[in-house]
FIGU-953047 format. One line per field, with one value per atom (N, C-alpha, C): residue number from 0; residue in three letters; x, y negated, z. Coordinates in pm, 1 decimal. Example, Ala and Ser with C-alpha at 12.3 -4.5 7.8 and 13.67 -1.06 7.14 Angstrom:
nr	(0  0  0  1  1  1)
rest	(ALA  ALA  ALA  SER  SER  SER)
X	(1319.0  1230.0  1320.0  1285.0  1367.0  1290.0)
Y	(569.0  450.0  330.0  225.0  106.0  -3.0)
Z	(780.0  780.0  780.0  708.0  714.0  787.0)
END
This chain:
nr	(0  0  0  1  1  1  2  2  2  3  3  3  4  4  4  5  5  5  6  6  6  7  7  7  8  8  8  9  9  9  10  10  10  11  11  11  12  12  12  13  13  13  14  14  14  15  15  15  16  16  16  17  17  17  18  18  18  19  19  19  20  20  20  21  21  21  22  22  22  23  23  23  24  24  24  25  25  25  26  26  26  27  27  27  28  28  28  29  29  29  30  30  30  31  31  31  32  32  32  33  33  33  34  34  34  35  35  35  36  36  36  37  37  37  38  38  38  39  39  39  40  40  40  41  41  41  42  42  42  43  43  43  44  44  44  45  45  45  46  46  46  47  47  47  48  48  48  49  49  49  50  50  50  51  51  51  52  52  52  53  53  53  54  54  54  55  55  55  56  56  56  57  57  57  58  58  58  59  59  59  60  60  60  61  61  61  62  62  62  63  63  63  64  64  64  65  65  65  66  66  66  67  67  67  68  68  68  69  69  69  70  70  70  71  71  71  72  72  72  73  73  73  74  74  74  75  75  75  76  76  76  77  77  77  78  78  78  79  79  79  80  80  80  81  81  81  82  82  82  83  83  83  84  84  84  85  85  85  86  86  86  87  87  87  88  88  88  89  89  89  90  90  90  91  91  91  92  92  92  93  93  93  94  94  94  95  95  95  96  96  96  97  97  97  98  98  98  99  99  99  100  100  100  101  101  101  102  102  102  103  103  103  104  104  104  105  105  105  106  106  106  107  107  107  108  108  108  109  109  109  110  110  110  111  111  111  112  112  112  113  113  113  114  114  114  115  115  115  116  116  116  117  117  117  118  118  118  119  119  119  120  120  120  121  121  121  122  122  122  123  123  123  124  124  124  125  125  125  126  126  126  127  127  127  128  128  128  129  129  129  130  130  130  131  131  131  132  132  132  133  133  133  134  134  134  135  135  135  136  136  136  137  137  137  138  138  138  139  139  139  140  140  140  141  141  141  142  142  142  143  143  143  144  144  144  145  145  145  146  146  146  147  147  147  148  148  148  149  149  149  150  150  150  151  151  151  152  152  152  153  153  153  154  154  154  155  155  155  156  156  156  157  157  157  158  158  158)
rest	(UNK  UNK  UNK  UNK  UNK  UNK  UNK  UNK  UNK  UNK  UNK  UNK  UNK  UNK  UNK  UNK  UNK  UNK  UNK  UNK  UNK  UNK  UNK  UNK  UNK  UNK  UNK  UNK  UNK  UNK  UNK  UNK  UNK  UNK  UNK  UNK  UNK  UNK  UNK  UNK  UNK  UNK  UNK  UNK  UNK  UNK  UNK  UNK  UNK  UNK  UNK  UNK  UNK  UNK  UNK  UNK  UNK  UNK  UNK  UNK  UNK  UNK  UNK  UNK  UNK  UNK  UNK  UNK  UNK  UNK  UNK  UNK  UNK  UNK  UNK  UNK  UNK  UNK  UNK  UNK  UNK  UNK  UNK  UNK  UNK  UNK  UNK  UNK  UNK  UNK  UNK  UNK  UNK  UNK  UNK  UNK  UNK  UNK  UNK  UNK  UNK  UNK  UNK  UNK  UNK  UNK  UNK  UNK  UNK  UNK  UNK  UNK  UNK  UNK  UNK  UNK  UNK  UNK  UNK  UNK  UNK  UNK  UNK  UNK  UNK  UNK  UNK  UNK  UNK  UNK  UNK  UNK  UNK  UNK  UNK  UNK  UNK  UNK  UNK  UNK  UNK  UNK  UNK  UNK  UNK  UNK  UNK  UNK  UNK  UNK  UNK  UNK  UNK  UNK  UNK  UNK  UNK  UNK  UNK  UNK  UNK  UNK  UNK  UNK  UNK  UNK  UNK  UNK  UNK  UNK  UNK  UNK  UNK  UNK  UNK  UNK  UNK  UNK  UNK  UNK  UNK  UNK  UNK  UNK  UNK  UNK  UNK  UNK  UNK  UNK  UNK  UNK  UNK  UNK  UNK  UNK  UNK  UNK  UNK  UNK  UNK  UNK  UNK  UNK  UNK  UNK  UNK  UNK  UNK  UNK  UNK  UNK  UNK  UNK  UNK  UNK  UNK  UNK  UNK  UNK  UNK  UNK  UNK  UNK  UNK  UNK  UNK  UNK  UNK  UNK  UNK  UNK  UNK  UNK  UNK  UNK  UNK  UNK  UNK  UNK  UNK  UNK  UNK  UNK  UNK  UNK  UNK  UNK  UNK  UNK  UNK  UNK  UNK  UNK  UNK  UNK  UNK  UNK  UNK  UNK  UNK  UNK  UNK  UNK  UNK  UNK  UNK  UNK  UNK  UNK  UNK  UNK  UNK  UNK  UNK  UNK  UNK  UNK  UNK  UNK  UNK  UNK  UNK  UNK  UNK  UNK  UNK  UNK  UNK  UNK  UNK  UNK  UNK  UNK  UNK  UNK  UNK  UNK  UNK  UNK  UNK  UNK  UNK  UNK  UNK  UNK  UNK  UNK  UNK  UNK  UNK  UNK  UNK  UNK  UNK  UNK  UNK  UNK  UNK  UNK  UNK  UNK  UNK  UNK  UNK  UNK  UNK  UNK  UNK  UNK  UNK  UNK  UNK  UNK  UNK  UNK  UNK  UNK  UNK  UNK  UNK  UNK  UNK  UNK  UNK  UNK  UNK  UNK  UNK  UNK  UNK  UNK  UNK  UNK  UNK  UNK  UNK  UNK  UNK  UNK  UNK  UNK  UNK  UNK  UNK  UNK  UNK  UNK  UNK  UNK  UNK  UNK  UNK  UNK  UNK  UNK  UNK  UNK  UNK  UNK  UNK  UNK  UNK  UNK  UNK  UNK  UNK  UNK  UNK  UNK  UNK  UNK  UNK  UNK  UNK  UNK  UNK  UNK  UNK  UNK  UNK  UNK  UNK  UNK  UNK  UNK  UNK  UNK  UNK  UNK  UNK  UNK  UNK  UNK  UNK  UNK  UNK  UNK  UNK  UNK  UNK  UNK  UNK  UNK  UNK  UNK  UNK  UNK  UNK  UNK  UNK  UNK  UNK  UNK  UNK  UNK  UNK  UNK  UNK  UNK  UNK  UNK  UNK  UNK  UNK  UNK  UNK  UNK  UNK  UNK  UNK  UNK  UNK  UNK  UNK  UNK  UNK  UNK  UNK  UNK  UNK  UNK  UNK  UNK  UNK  UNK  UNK  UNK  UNK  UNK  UNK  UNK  UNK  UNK  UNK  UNK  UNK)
X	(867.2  724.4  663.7  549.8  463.7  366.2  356.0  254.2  157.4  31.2  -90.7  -16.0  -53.3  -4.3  -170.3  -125.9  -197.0  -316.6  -441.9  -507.5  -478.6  -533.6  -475.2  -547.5  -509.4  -596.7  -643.6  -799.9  -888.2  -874.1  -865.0  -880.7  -978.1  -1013.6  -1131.8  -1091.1  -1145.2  -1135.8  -1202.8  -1201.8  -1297.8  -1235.4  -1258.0  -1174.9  -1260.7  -1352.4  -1438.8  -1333.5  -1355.0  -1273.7  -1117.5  -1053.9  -892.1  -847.7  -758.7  -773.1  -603.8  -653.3  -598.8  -577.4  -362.8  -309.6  -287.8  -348.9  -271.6  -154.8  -44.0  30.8  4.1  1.1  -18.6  53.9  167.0  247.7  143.3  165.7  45.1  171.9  265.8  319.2  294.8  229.2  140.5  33.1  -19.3  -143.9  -302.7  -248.1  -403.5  -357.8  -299.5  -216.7  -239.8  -204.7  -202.3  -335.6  -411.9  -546.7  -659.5  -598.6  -721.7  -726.6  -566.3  -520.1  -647.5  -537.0  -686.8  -810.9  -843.4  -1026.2  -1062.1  -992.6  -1040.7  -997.3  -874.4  -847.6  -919.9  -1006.7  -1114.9  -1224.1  -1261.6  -1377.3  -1389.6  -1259.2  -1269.2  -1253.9  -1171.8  -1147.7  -1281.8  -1361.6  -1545.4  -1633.5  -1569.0  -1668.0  -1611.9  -1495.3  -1430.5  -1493.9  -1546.5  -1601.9  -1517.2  -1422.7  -1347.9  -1434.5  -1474.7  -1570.9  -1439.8  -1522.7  -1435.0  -1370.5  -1441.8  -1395.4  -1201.5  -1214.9  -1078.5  -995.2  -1018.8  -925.6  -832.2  -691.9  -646.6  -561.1  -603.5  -473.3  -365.3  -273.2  -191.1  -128.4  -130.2  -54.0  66.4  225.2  380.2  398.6  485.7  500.9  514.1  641.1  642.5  709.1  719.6  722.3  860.7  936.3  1094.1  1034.4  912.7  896.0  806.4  749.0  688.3  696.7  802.3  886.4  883.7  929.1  964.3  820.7  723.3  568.2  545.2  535.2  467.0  599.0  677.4  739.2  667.1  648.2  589.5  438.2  376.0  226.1  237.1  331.5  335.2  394.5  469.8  526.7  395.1  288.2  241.0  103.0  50.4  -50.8  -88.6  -182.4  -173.6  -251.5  -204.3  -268.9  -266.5  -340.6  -310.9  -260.6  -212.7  -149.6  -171.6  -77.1  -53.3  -9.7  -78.3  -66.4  42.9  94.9  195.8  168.9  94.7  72.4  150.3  261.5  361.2  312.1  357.8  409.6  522.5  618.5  758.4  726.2  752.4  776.5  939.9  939.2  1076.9  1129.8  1241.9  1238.5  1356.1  1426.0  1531.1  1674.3  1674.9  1764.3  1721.4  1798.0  1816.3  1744.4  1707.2  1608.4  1499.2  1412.4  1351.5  1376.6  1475.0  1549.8  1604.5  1660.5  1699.6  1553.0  1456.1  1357.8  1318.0  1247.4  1176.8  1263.1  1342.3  1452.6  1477.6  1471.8  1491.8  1377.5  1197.8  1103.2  1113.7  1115.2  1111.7  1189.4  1285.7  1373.0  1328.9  1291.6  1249.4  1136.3  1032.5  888.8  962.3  994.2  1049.7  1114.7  1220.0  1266.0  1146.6  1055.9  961.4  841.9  847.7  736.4  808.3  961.1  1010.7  1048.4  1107.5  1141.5  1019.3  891.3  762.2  696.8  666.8  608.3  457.6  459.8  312.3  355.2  225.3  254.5  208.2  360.9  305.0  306.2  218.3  177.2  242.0  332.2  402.5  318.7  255.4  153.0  231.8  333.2  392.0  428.7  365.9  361.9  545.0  586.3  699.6  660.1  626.7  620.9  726.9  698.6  801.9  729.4  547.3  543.1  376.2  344.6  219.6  75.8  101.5  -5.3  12.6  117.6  163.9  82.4  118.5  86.4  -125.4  -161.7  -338.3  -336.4  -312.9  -348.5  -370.7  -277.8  -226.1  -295.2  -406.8  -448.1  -548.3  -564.0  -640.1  -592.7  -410.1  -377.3  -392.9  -516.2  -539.3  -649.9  -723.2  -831.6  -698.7  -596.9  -533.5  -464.2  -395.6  -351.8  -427.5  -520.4  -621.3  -676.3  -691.1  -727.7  -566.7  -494.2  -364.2  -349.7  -416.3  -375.9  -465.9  -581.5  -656.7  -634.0  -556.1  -512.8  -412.4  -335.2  -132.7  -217.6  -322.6  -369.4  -449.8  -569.3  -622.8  -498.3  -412.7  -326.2  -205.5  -190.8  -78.9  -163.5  -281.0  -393.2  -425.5  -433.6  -468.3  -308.6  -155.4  -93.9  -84.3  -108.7  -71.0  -165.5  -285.6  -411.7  -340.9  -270.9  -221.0  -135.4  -78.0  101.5  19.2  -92.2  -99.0  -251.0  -307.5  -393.7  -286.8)
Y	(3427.8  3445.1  3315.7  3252.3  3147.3  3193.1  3117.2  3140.0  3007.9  3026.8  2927.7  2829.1  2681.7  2605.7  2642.8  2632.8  2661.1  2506.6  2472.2  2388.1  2332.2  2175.9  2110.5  2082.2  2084.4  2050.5  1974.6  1993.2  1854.4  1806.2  1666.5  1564.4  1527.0  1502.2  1386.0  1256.7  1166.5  1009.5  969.3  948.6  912.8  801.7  691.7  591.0  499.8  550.7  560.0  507.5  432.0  430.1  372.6  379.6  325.9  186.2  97.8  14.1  4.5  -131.5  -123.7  -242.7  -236.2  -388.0  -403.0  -525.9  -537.6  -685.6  -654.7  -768.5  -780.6  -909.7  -950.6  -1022.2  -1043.3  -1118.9  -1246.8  -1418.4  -1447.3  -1453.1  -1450.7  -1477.1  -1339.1  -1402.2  -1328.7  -1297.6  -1412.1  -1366.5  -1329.7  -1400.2  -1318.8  -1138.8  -1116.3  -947.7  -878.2  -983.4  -917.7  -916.9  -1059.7  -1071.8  -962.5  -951.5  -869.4  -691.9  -666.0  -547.8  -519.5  -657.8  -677.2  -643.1  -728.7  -711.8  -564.7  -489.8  -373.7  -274.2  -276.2  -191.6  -243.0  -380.4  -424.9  -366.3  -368.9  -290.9  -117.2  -48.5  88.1  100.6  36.1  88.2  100.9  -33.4  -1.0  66.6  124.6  214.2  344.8  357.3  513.8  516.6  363.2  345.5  258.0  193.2  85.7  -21.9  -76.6  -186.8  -305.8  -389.2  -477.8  -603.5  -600.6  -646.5  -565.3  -446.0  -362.3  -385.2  -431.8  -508.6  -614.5  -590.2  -751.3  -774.1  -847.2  -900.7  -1038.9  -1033.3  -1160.4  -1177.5  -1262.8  -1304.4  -1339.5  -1376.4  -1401.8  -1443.2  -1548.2  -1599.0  -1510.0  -1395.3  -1284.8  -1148.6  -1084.8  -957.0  -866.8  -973.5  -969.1  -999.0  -1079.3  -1126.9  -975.0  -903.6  -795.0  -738.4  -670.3  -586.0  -712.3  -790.7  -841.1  -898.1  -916.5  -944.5  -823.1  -685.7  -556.8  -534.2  -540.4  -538.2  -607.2  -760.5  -821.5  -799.6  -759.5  -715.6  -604.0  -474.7  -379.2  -443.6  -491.8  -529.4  -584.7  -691.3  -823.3  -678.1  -610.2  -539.2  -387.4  -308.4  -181.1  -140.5  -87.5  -73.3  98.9  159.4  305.6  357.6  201.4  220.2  98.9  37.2  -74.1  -68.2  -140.1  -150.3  -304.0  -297.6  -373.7  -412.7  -485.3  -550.9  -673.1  -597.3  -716.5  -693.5  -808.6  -808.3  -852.4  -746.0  -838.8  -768.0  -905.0  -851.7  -875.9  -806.9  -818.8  -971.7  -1015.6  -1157.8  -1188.2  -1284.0  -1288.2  -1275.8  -1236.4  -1210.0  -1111.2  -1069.4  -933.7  -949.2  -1083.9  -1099.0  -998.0  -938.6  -834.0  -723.7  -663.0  -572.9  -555.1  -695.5  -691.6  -729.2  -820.0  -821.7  -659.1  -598.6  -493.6  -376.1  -361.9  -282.0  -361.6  -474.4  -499.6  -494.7  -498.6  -469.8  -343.5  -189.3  -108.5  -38.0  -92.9  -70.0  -78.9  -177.8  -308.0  -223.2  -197.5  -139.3  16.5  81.2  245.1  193.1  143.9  113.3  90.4  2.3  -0.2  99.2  159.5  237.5  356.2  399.3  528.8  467.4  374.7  295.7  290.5  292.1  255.5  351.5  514.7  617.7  527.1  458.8  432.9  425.2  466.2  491.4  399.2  306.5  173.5  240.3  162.7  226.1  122.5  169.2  86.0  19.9  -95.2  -125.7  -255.8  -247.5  -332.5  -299.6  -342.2  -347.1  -414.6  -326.1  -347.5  -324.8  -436.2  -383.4  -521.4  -451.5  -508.7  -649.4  -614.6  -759.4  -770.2  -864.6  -962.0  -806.4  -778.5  -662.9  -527.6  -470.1  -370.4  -367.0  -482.2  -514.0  -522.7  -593.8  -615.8  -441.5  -384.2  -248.4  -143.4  -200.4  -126.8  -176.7  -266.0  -364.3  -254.5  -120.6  -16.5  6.3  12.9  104.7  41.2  -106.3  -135.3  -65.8  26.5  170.5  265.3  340.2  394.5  404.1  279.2  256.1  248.9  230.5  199.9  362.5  450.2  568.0  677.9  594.8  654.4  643.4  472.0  442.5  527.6  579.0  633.9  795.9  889.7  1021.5  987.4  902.8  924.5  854.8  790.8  743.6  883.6  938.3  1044.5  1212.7  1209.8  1306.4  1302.0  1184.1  1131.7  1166.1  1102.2  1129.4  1244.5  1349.5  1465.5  1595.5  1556.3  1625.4  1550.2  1411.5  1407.1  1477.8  1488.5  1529.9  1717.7  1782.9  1867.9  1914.7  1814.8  1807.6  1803.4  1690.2  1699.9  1785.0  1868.6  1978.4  2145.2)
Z	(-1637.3  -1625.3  -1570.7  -1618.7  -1591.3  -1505.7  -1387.0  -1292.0  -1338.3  -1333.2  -1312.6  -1200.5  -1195.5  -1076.5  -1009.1  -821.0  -747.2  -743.7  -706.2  -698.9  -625.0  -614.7  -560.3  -403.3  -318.9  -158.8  -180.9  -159.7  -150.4  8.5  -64.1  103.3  139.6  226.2  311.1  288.5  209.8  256.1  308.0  450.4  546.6  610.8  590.7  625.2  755.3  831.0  965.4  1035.8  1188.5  1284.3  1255.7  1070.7  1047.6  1058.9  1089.0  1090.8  979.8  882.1  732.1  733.8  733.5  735.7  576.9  511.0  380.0  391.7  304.9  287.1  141.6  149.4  -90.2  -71.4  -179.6  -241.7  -350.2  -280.3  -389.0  -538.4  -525.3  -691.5  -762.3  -897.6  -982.9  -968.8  -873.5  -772.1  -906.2  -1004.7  -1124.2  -1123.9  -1080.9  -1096.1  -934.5  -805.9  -714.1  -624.9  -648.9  -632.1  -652.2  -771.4  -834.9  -739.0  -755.6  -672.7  -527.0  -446.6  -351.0  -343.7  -405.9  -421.2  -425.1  -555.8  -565.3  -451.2  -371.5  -252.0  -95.9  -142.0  35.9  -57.4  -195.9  -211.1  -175.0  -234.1  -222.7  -47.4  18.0  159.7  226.2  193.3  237.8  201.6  73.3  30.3  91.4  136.0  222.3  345.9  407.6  531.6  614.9  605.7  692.3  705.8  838.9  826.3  766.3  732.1  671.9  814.4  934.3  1043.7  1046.9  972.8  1039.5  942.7  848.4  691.2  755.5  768.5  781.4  654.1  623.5  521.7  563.3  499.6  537.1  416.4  340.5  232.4  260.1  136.8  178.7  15.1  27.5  -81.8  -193.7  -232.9  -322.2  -266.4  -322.0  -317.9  -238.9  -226.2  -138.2  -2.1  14.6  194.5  244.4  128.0  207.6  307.1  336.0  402.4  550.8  578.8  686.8  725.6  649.2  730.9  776.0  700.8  760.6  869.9  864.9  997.3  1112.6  1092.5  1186.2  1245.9  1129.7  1109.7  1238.7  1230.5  1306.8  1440.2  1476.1  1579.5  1717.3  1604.9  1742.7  1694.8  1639.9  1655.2  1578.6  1602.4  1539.4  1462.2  1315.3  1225.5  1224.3  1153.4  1109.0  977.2  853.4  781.3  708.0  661.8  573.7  420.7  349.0  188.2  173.1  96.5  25.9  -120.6  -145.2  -289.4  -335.3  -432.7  -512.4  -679.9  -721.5  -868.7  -888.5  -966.1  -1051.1  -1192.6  -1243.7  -1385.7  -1456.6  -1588.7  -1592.3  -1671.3  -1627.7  -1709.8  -1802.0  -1781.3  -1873.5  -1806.1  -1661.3  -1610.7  -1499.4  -1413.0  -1315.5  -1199.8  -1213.2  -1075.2  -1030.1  -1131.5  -1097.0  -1067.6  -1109.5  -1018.9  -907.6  -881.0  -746.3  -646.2  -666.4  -581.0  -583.6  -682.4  -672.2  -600.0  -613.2  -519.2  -386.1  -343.7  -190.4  -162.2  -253.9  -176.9  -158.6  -247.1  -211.9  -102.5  -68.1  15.3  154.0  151.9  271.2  347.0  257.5  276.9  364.6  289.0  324.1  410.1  468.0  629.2  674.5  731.8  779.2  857.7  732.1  763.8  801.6  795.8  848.1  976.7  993.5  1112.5  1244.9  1213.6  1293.1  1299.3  1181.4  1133.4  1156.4  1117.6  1018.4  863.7  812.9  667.8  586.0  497.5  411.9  301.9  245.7  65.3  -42.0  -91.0  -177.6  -288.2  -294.5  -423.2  -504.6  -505.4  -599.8  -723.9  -836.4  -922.5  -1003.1  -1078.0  -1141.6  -1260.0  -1336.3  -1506.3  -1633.0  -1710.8  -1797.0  -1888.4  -1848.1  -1881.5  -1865.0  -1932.7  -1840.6  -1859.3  -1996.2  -2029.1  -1944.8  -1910.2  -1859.4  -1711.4  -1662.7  -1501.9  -1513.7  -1617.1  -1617.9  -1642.2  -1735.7  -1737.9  -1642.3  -1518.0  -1437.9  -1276.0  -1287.7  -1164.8  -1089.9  -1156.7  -1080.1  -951.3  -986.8  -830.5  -732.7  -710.5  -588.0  -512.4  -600.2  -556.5  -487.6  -585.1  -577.0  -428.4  -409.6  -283.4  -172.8  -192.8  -66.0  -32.5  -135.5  -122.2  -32.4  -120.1  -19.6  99.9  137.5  304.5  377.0  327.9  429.8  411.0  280.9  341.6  449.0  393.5  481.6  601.7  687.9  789.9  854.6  773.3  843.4  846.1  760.9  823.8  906.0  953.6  1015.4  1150.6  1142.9  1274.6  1339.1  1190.1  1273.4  1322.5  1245.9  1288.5  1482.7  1470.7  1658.3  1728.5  1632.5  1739.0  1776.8  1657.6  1677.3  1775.2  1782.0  1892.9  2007.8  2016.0  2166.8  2240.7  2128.2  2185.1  2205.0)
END
């Protein structure tokens, strides 16, 4: 028997009061740039003043992981975005970067319980990745649910 799927919980993006670390990878920077722009535009339009935006750029997409480490360490964010590009090439290199970023990132953010948003882009080639330069809305809309519900289960624990 088929049940109807249940609807989906609407969220609040209220991105008021969050403060939003980004790391960008500049290699492929016409791919990761663009990411940018569109996730400091959507985060201000959720309401993050743009004073609470930090970004820090890292050469590519393997240094991610060890800046948002550092990012979290010297100060405090309420959730950090990760913008890479690999594309695929004529040897295995992209696999192994895109797997030690994803790796890298998920230690991090389970390691610290702030929540990084994986925005690295893995595609198989130059068109795949322009098609795909939306999920810098995408991600930015992520940092501020996994930021406002991360917020309100502590507000839970400690009322």
């Amino acid at each position: 028997m088929a049940y109807p799927p249940s609807p989906l919980p609407s969220t609040d993006l209220d991105g008021r009061g969050l403060r939003i670390g980004i790391v960008i990878a500049r290699y492929n920077w016409h791919i990761t740039g663009t990411m940018l722009t569109l996730a400091q535009e959507e985060l201000v339009r959720l309401g993050i003043t743009a004073e609470d935006i930090h970004v820090v750029s890292v050469p590519g997409s393997f240094e991610l992981a060890t800046m948002a480490q550092a990012m979290l360490a010297h100060d405090s964010y309420d959730a950090l975005i990760c913008f890479g590009c690999v594309m695929k090439g004529a040897t295995r290199h992209d696999v192994v970067v895109s797997d030690a970023a994803a790796h890298g990132i998920q230690q991090v953010a389970l390691s610290t319980g702030v929540p990084i948003v994986f925005g690295v882009m893995c595609a198989e080639n130059q068109q795949q990745a322009e098609e795909r330069v939306d999920r810098g809305r995408e991600c930015a809309q992520t940092a501020v649910e996994m930021a406002q519900t991360i917020r309100h289960l502590k507000k839970k624990v400690t009322t």
